[in-house]
C-alpha positions in Angstrom: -53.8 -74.7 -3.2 -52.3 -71.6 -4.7 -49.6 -71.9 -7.1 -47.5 -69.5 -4.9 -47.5 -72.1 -2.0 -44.3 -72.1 -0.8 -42.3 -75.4 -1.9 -41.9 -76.4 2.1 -45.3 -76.8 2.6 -46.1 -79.1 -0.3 -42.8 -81.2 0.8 -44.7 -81.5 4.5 -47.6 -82.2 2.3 -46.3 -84.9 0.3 -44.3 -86.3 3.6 -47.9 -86.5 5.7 -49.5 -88.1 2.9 -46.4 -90.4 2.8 -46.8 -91.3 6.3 -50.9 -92.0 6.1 -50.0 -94.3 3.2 -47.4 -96.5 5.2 -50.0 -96.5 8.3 -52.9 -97.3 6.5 -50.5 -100.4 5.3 -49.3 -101.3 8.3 -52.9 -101.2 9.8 -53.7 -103.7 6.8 -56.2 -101.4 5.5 -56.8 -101.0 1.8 -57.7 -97.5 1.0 -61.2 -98.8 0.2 -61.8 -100.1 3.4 -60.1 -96.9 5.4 -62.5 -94.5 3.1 -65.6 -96.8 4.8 -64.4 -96.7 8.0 -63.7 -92.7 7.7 -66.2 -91.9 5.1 -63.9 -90.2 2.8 -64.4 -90.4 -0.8 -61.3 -92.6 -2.2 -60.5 -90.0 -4.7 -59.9 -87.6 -1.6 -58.0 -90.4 0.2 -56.0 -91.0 -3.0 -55.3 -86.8 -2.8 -54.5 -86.8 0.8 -51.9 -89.7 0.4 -50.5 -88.3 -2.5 -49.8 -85.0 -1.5 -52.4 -83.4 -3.8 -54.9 -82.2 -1.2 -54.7 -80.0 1.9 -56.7 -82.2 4.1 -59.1 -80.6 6.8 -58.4 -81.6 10.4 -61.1 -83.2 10.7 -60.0 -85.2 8.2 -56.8 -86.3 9.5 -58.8 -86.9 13.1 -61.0 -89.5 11.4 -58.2 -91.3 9.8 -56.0 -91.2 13.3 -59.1 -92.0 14.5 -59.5 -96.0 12.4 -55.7 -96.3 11.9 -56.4 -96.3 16.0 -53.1 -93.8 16.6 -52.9 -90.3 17.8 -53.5 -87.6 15.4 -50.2 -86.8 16.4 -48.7 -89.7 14.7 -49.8 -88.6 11.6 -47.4 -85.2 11.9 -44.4 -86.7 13.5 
């Protein structure tokens, strides 16, 4: 993202990748085997879950999707 982007939005960034992280643990998924069963890269993974990337939605749909939640969750 651009280095203007408003300190809020990297905070929700860094809370959503927060909350992927704990989920993917919960689900007892490794982020090796949630990158196979999403098909992300684990560098992008690594990204999402640390805040550094601005995932697409489709994204966050296929990782809702094997964590078995509602994308919904993911933003709560």
């Amino acid at each position: 993202m651009p280095r203007d982007t408003p300190d809020w939005i990297m905070q929700r960034r860094r809370e959503l990748g927060e909350r992927i992280g704990n989920l993917r643990a919960a689900a007892h998924h490794t982020q090796e085997s949630l990158c196979e069963a999403t098909g992300l890269s684990r560098s992008h993974l690594q990204r999402i879950e640390s805040g550094e990337a601005d995932p697409r939605y489709s994204d966050l749909l296929k990782i809702a999707q094997a964590l078995g939640k509602d994308v919904s969750v993911l933003n709560s």
